[in-house]
C-alpha positions as CSV (number, residue, x, y, z in Angstrom):
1,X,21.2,156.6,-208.2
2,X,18.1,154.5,-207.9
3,X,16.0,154.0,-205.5
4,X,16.5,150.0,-205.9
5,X,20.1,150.8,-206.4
6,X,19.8,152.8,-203.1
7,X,17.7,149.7,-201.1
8,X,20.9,147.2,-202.7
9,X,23.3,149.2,-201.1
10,X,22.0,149.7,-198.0
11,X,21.3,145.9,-197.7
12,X,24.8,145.6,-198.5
13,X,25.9,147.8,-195.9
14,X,23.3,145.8,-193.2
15,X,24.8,142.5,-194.7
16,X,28.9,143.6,-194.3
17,X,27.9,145.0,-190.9
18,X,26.2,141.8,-190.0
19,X,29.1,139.7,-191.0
20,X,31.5,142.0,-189.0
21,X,29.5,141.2,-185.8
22,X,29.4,137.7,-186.4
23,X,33.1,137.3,-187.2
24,X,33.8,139.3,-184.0
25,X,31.6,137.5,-182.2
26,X,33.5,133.9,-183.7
27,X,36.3,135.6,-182.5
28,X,34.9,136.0,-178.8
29,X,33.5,132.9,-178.3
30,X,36.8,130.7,-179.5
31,X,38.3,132.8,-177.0
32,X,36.0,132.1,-174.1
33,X,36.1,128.8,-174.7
34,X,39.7,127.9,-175.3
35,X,40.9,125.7,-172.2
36,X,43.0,127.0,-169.6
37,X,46.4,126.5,-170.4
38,X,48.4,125.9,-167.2
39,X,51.7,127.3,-167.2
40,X,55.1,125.6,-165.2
41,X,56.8,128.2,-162.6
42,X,60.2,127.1,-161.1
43,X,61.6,127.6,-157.4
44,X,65.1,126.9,-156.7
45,X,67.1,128.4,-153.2
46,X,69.2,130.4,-155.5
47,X,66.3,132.1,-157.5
48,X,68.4,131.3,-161.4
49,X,67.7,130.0,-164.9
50,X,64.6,132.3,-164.4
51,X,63.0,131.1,-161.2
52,X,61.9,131.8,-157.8
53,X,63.8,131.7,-154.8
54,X,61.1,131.5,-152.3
55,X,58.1,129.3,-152.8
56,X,55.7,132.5,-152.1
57,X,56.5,134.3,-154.4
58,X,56.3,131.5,-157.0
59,X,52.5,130.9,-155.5
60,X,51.8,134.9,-155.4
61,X,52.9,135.0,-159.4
62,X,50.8,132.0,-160.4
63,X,47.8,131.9,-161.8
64,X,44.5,129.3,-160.8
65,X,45.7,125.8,-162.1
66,X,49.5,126.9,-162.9
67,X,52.1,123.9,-161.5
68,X,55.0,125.1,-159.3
69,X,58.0,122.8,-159.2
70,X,60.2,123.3,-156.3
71,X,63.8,122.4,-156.6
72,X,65.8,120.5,-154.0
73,X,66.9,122.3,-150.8
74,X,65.8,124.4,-147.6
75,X,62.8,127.2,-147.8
76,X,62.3,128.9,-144.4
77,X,58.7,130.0,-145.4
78,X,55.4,129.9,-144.5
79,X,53.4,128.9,-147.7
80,X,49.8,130.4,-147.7
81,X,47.8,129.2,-150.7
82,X,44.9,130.5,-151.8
83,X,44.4,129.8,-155.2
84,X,44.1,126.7,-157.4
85,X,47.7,125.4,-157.9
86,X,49.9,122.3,-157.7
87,X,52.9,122.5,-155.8
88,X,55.3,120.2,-156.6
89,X,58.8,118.9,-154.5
90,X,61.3,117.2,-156.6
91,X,62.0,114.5,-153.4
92,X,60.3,114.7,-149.8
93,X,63.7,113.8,-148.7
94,X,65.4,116.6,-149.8
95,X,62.8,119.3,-150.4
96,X,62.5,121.0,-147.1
97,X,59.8,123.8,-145.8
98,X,61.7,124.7,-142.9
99,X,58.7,126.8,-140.8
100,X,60.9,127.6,-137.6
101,X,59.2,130.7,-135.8
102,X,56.3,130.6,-138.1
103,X,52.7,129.3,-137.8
104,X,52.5,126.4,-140.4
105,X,54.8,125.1,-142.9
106,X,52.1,125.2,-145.9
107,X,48.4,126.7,-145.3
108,X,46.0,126.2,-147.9
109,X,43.3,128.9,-146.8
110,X,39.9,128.6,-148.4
111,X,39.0,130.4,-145.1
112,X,39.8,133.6,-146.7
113,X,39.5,132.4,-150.3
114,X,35.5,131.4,-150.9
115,X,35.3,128.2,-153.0
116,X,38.9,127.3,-152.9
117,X,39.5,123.7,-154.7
118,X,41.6,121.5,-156.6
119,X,44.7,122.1,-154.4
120,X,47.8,119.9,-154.8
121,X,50.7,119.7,-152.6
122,X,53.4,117.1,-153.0
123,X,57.6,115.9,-152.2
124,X,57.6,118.1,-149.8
125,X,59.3,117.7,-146.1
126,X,57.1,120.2,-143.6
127,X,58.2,120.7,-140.1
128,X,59.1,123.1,-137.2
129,X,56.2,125.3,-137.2
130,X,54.5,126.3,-134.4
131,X,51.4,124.7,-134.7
132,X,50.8,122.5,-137.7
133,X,52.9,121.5,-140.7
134,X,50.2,121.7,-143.3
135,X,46.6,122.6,-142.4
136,X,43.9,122.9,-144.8
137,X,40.8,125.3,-143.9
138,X,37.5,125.2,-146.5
139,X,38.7,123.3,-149.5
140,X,37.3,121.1,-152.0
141,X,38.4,118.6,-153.7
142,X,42.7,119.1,-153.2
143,X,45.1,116.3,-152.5
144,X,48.4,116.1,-150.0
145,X,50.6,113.7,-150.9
146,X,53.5,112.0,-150.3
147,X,55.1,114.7,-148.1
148,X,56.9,113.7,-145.2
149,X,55.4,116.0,-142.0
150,X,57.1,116.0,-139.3
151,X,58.5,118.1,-135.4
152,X,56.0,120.6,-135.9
153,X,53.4,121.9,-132.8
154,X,56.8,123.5,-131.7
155,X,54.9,125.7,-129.8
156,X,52.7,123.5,-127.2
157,X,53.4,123.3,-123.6
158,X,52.8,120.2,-122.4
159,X,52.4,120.9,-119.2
160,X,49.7,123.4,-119.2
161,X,48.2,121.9,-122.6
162,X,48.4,124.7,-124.3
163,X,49.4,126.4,-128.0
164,X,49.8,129.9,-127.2
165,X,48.7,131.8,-130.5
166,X,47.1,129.6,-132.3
167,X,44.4,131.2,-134.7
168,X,41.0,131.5,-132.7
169,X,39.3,129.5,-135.2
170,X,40.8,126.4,-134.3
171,X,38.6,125.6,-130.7
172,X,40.1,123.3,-128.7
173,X,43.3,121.9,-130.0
174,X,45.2,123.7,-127.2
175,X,46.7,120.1,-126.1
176,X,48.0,119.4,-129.8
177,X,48.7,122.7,-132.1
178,X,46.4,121.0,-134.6
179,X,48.9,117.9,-134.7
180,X,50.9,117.3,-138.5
181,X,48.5,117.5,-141.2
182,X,44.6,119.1,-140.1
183,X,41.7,119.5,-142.1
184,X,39.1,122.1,-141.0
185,X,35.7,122.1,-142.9
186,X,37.4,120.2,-145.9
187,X,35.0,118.1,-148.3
188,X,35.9,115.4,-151.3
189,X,40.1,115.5,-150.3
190,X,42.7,113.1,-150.1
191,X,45.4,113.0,-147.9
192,X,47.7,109.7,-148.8
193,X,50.9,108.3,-149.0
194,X,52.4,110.9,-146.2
195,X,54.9,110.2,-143.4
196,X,54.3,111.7,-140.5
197,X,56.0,111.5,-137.3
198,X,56.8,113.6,-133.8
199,X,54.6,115.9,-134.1
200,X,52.3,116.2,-131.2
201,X,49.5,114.0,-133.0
202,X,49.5,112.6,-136.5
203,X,46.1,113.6,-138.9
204,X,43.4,115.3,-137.5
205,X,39.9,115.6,-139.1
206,X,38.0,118.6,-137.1
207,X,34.8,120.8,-138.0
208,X,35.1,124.4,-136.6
209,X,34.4,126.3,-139.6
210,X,32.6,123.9,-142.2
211,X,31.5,120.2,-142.0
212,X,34.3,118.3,-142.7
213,X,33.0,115.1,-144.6
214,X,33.9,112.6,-147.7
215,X,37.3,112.7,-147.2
216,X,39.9,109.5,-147.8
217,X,43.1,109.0,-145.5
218,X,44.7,106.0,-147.1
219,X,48.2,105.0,-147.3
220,X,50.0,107.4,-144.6
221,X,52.5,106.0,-142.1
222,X,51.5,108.1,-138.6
223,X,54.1,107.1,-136.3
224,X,56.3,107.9,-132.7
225,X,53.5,111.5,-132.6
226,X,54.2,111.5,-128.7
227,X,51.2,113.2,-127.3
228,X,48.0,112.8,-129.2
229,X,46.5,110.3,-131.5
230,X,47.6,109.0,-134.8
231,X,44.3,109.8,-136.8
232,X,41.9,111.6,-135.0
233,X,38.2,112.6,-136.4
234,X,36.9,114.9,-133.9
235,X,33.7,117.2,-133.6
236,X,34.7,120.4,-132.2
237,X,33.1,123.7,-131.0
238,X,32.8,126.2,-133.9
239,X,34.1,129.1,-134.3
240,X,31.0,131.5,-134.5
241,X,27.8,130.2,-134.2
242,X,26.4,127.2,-132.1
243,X,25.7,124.3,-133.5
244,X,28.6,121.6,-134.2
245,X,29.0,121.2,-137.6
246,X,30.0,117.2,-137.7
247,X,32.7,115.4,-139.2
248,X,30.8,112.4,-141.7
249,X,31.5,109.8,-144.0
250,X,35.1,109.8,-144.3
251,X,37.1,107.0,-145.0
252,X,40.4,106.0,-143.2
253,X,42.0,102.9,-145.1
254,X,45.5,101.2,-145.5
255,X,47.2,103.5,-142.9
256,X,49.9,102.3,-139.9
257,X,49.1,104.2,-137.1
258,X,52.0,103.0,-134.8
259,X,53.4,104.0,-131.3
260,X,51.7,107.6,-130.8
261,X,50.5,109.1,-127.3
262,X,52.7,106.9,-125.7
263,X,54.7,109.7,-123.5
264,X,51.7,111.3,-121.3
265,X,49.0,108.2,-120.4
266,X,46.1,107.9,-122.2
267,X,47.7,110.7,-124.6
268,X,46.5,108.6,-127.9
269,X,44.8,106.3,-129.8
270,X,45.8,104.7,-133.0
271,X,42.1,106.1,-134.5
272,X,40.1,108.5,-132.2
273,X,36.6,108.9,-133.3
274,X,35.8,111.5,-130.1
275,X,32.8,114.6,-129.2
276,X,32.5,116.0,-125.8
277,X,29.8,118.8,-126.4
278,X,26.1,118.7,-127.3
279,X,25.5,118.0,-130.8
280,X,28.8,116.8,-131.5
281,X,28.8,114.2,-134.7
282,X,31.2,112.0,-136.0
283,X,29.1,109.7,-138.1
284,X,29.1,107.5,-141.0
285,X,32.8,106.8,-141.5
286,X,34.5,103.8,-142.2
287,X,37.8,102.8,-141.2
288,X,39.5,100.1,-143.3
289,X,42.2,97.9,-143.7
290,X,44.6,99.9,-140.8
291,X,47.3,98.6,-139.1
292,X,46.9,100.3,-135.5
293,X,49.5,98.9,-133.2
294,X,51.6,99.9,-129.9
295,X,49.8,103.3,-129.4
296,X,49.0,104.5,-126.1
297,X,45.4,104.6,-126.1
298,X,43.0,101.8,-127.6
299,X,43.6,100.8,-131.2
300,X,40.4,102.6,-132.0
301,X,38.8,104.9,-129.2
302,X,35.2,105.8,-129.9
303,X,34.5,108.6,-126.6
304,X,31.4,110.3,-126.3
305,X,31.4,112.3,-123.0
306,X,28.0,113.9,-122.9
307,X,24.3,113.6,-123.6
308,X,23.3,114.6,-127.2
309,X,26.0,113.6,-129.2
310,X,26.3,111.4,-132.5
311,X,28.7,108.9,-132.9
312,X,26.5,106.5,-135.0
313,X,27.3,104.0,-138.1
314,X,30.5,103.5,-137.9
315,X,32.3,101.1,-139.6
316,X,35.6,99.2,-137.8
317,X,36.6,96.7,-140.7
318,X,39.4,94.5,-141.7
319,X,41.9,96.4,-139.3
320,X,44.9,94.5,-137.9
321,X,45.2,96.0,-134.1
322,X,47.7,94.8,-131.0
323,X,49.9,96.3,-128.3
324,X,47.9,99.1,-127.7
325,X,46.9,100.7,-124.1
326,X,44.4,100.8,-122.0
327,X,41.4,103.4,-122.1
328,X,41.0,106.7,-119.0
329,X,39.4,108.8,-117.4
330,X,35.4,108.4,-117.6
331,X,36.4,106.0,-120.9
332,X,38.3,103.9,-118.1
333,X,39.2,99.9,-119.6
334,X,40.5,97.2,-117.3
335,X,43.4,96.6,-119.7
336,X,45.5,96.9,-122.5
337,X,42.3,97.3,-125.1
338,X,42.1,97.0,-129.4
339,X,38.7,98.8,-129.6
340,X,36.9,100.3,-126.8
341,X,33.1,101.8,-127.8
342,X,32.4,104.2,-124.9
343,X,29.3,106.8,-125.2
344,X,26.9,108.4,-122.6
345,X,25.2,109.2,-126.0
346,X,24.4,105.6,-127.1
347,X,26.2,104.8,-130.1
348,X,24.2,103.3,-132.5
349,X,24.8,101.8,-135.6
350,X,28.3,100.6,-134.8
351,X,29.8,97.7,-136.7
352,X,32.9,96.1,-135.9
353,X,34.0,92.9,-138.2
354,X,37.1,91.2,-140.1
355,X,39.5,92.5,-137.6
356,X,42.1,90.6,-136.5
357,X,43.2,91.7,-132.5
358,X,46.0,90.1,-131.2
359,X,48.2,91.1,-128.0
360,X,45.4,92.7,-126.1
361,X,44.3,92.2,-122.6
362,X,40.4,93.2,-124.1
363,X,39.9,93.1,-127.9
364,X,36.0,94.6,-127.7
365,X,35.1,96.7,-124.8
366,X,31.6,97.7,-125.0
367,X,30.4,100.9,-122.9
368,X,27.3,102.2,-124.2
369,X,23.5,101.8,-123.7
370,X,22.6,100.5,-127.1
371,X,23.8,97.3,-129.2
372,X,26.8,97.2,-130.6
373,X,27.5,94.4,-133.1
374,X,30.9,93.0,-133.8
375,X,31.0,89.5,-135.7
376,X,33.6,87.8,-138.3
377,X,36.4,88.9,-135.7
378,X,39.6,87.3,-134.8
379,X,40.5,87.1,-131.0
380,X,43.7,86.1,-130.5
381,X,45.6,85.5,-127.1
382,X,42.8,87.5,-125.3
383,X,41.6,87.4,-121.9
384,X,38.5,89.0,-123.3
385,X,36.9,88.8,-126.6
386,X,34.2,90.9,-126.3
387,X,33.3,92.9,-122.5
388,X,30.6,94.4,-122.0
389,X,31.4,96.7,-119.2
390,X,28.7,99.0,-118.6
391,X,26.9,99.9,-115.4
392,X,23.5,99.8,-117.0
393,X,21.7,97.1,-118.1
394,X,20.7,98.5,-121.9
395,X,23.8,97.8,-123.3
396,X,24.7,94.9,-125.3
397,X,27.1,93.6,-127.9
398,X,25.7,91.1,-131.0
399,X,28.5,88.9,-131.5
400,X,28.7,85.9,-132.9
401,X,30.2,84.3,-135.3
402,X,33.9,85.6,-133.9
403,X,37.1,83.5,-133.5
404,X,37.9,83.0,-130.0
405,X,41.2,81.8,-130.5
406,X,40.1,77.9,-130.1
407,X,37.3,76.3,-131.1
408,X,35.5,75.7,-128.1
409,X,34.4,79.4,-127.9
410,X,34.2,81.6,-124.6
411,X,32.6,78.7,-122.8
412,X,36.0,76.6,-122.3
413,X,39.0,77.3,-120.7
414,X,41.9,78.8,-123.1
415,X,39.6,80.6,-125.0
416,X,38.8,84.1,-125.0
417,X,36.0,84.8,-122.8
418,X,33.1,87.1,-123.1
419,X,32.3,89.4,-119.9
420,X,29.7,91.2,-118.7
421,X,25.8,90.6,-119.0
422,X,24.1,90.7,-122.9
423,X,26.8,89.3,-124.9
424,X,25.3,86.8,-127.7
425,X,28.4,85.0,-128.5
426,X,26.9,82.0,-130.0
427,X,27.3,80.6,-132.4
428,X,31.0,81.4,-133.0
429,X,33.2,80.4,-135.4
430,X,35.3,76.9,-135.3
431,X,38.7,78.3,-137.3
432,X,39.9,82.2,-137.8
433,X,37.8,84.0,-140.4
């Protein structure tokens, strides 16, 4: 053999080895990038045509994205989820998660799963767990809906307000078990077209483990939740470290939030934007287009107990609010009241328009030592439109251009009137916006 012959064959050799790689390289990268395929697992109470008979097992076998669809009938489980996964009821009226004796109905846990997203849970009834039906810790970007939550926070005593065994990283929910459906450090979620009803509370938005922020409530029906609000966004303690960790720019919009905290007084508001520690926030959210009626508390209850605490730009818009309670305690009202703003923290930022209020005693009570503006309102059959009740003499409310329920404005008799000192009522409108 040649030594050109011997170089051909040898590049020959390089050149089939060469093409090898590549083709098993090809090979590896159609692989990688082939999408996901999600595959369809099955739960029915009897566990045949191939299927599971309890949901958890269904959820332990899937894999991230896989669709589990739940057939009609009764599950006594607790569902942890901690993977990404859609679980699917055929009907929320016939599709039960029967949680008696356990801690939650479903639990998606991106507490103990880093980076958990994309969670669905649907057609589902939740209820008789001990604390709440479905809570949701650390998630991105998942979506509850149309589930019908409901008699769950079995295991509070009311007359101690207290959830004995609930998990230490919920602070502060002793009086309501974390109510129906709870979001704790949950970001980018929706939580819509639910029904939920006599649980302690309805929805509650809280931030003990992560901020809980961009969020949309829209479409629920909260009703008859006896003991605590409807929807409550609350800044709580949290669980290890020091600093709150805030509950921002959410968005509440097209809910009924009807007759809750109506057994204990001043149990519940229709929407509770609250902090009572140092640092506390609850800023930038917006709620929209609600229909908050007959609850216990205030339509909307702003309460900010302390010094150092951040209840700023929020956005009270287009809600239809009547029937609902007076205000307590330190957040006292002299009457039945459809918004009451009430901060030792000044709450700044605070806009409150396009809300018709009807039925009240007090549609705007004002209790804070900063402006608060409310315009483009409708009073109707108010003793008050707008009172300013604070001790001090900083606090004011901007508002003009309301309805005061007759054209004359808070000046003549039969309208509503405006109380207290710094109220700018003029001018006002002449017809209802």
């Amino acid at each position: 053999m040649s030594r050109n012959e011997n170089k051909e064959t040898a590049n020959d050799r390089r050149l089939n080895n060469w093409t090898c790689l590549s083709s098993l390289g090809a090979v590896l990268v159609f692989g990688v990038c082939q999408p996901v395929v999600a595959a369809t697992l099955c739960v029915n109470p009897s566990g045949t045509s191939g299927c599971f008979s309890k949901i958890a097992a269904a959820v332990a076998a899937a894999n991230v994205h896989d669709i589990i669809k739940v057939a009609s009938g009764t599950y006594k489980e607790d569902v942890i989820i901690g993977k990404p996964l859609s679980l699917v009821g055929a009907n929320s009226n016939n599709t039960v998660i029967d949680a008696t004796g356990l801690s939650n109905g479903i639990y998606i846990d991106g507490l103990d799963n880093l980076g958990l997203r994309n969670v669905v849970v649907a057609g589902f009834t939740v209820s008789n767990a001990n604390f709440e039906g479905i809570l949701l810790t650390n998630t991105s970007s998942s979506l509850i809906y149309g589930n019908r939550v409901t008699g769950n926070d079995k295991s509070l005593i009311i007359a101690s307000d207290t959830c004995p065994g609930q998990p230490s990283f919920e602070t502060s929910e002793g009086d309501d078990c974390g109510e129906g459906i709870h979001l704790i450090g949950v970001d980018h979620s929706t939580v819509a077209n639910n029904f939920v009803q006599n649980n302690s509370g309805g929805i509650l938005l809280t931030d003990e483990t992560l901020a809980t922020h961009d969020n949309l409530i829209s479409g629920n029906t909260v009703v008859n939740n006896p003991y605590d609000c409807g929807i409550t966004m609350a800044s709580h303690p949290p669980a290890s470290g020091a600093t709150p960790l805030g509950v921002t720019h959410n968005t509440i919009a097209n809910n009924e939030s009807s007759h809750n905290g109506y057994l204990v007084p001043g149990a519940g508001a229709g929407v509770g934007i609250f902090t009572f520690l140092p640092g506390g926030t609850v800023s930038g959210n917006v709620v929209i287009n609600n229909r908050l009626t007959n609850n216990g508390l205030p339509g909307v209850a702003f309460h900010s107990h302390g010094t150092s605490e951040s209840l700023d730009d929020n956005m009270i818009v287009g809600n239809t609010i009547s029937g609902n309670g007076p205000d307590t305690e330190d957040a006292v009202t002299p009457g039945p009241t459809g918004i009451n703003v009430f901060g030792v923290s000044p709450i700044a930022g605070t806009i409150i328009s396009q809300n018709v209020i009807d039925g009240e005693q007090l549609d705007i009570v004002v209790n804070t030592p900063i402006e608060v503006q409310a315009t483009l309102n409708n009073f109707v059959d108010a003793q008050f439109g707008v009172d300013n009740i604070g001790t001090g003499t900083t606090g004011s409310a901007y508002a003009p251009e309301n309805w005061w329920g007759c054209a004359g404005g808070p000046l003549i008799t039969g309208c509503a009137m405006a109380g207290g000192p710094n109220v700018l009522f003029a001018p006002w409108l002449t017809a209802p916006f």
